[in-house]
C-alpha positions as CSV (number, residue, x, y, z in Angstrom):
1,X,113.8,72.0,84.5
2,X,113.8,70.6,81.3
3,X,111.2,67.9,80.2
4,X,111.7,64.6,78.1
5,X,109.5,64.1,74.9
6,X,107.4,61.1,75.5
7,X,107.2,61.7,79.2
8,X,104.7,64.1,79.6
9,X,100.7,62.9,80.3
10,X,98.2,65.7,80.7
11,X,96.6,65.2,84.2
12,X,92.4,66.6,84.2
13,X,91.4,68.3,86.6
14,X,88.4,66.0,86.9
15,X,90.5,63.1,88.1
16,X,92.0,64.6,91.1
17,X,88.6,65.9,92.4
18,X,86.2,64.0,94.5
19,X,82.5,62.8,93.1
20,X,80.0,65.1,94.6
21,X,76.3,64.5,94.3
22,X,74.3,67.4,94.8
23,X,77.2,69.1,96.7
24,X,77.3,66.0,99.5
25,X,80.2,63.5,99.0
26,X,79.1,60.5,97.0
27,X,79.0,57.9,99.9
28,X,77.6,59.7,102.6
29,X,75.0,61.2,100.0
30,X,73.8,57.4,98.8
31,X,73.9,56.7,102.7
32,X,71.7,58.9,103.7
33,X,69.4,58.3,100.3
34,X,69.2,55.1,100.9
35,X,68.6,55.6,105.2
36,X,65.2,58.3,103.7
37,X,64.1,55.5,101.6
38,X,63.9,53.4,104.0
39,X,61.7,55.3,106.3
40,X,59.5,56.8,103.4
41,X,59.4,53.3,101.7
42,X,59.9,50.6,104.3
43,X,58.4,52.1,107.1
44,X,55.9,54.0,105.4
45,X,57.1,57.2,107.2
46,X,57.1,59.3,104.3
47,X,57.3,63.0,106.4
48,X,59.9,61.5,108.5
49,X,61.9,60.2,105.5
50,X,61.9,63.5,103.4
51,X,63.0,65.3,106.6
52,X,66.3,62.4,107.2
53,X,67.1,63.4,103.5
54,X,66.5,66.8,103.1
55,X,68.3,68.0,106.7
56,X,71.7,64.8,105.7
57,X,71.8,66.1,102.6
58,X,72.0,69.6,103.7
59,X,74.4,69.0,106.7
60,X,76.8,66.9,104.5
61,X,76.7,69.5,101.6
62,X,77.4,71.9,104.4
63,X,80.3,70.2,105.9
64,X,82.0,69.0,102.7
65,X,81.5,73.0,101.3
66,X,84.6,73.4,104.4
67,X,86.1,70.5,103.4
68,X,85.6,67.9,101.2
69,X,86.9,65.1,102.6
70,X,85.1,65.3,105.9
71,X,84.2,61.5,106.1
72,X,88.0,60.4,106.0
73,X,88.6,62.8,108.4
74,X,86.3,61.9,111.2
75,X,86.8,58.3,110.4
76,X,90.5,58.4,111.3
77,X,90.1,61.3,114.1
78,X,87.1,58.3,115.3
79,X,89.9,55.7,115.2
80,X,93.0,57.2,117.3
81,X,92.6,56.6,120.8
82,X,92.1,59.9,123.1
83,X,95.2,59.0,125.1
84,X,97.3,60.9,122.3
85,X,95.9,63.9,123.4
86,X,99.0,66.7,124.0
């Protein structure tokens, strides 16, 4: 295979790979920050909020560790019917 000058664009590796935060996907890991927050802050729970964040944060770093795109997963496994069951 022979390549064309001019047609060639280096691709980063940092543009194919998902935005982690702390080891927890992006979204689900401002979810559940935000979800602590508002028991520590808004509800004055504090003990209650530091345990939402500590044990999301821990199960979503867990999960995405197997694979990282998790969230996507369940969400379209959540929106197929269980008729299509073989």
């Amino acid at each position: 295979m022979t390549s064309l000058p001019g047609f060639e664009v280096p691709l980063y590796r940092s543009l194919t790979d998902p935005i982690l935060l702390g080891g927890a996907p992006r979204g689900i890991a401002i979810l559940n920050g935000t979800l602590a927050a508002a028991l520590g802050l808004g509800l004055r729970l504090w003990l209650v909020g530091l345990i939402v964040w500590v044990v999301g944060h821990a199960l979503a770093a867990a999960a995405a560790r197997k694979d990282v795109q998790f969230a996507e997963v369940i969400s379209r496994h959540a929106r197929h019917p269980g008729s299509l069951s073989c």
